[in-house]
N, C-alpha and C positions, 0 to 999 in steps of 0.2 A: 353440324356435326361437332364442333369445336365446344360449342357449348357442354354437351352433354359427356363430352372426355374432362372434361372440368370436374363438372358435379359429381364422376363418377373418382375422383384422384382428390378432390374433395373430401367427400365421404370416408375415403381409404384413410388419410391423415387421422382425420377424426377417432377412427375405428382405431387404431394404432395407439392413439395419442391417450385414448381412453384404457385400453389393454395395459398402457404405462402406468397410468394415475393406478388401474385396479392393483398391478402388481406389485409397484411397492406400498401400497398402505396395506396390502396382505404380509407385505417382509415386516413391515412395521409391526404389523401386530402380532407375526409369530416371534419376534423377539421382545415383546413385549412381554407377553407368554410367557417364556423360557425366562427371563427375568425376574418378573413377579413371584413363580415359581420356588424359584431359588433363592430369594432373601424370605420364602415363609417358612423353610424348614429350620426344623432347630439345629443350632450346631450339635457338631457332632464331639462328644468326648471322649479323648485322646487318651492312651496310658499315659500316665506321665505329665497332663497340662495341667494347669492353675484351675482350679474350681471358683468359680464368679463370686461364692457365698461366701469360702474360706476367706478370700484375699480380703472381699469386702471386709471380716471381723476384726482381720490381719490390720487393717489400716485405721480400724477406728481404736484399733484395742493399741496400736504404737502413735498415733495423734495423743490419744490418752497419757500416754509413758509421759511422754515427753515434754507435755503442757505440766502434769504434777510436778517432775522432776527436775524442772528449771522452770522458771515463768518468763523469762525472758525472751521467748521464740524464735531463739536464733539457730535452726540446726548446722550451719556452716560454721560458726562460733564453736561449738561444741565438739565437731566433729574435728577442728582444728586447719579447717582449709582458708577461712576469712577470719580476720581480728575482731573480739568484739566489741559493740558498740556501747556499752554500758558504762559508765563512769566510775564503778568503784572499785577502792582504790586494795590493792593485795595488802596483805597484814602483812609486815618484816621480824 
């Protein structure tokens, strides 16, 4: 009799332990889901935010400025927050 209350609480574990494993790899993969989902839409744009293309021209068109208009590439120099590093010397 002992035997068969075993294999029967046995079983039960088992049955249980599997119900486990099925449910979270099902959580797993609904937030997978919801996930995936959500990084394929495009963003969304906003009145008022930065346009990806504008900024892009914006920054190759003032990289541009500023390489012509001094060669010395220091924009903290220029801007007047660090000293510059260049050796030459001011006319008096």
């Amino acid at each position: 009799m002992r035997a068969v209350r075993d294999t029967h609480q046995t079983m039960q574990r088992i049955k249980v332990g599997i119900i486990g494993l099925v449910a979270v790899i099902l959580l797993i993969a609904v937030a997978s889901a919801i996930l995936g989902s959500a990084t394929r839409e495009r963003p969304i744009a906003t009145a008022g935010s930065a346009q990806p293309d504008v900024v892009a021209n914006m920054a190759m068109t003032n990289t541009g400025a500023v390489a012509a208009s001094d060669g010395s590439g220091e924009p903290l120099a220029e801007l007047g927050v660090a000293p510059s590093t260049s050796n030459s010397q001011s006319a008096r």
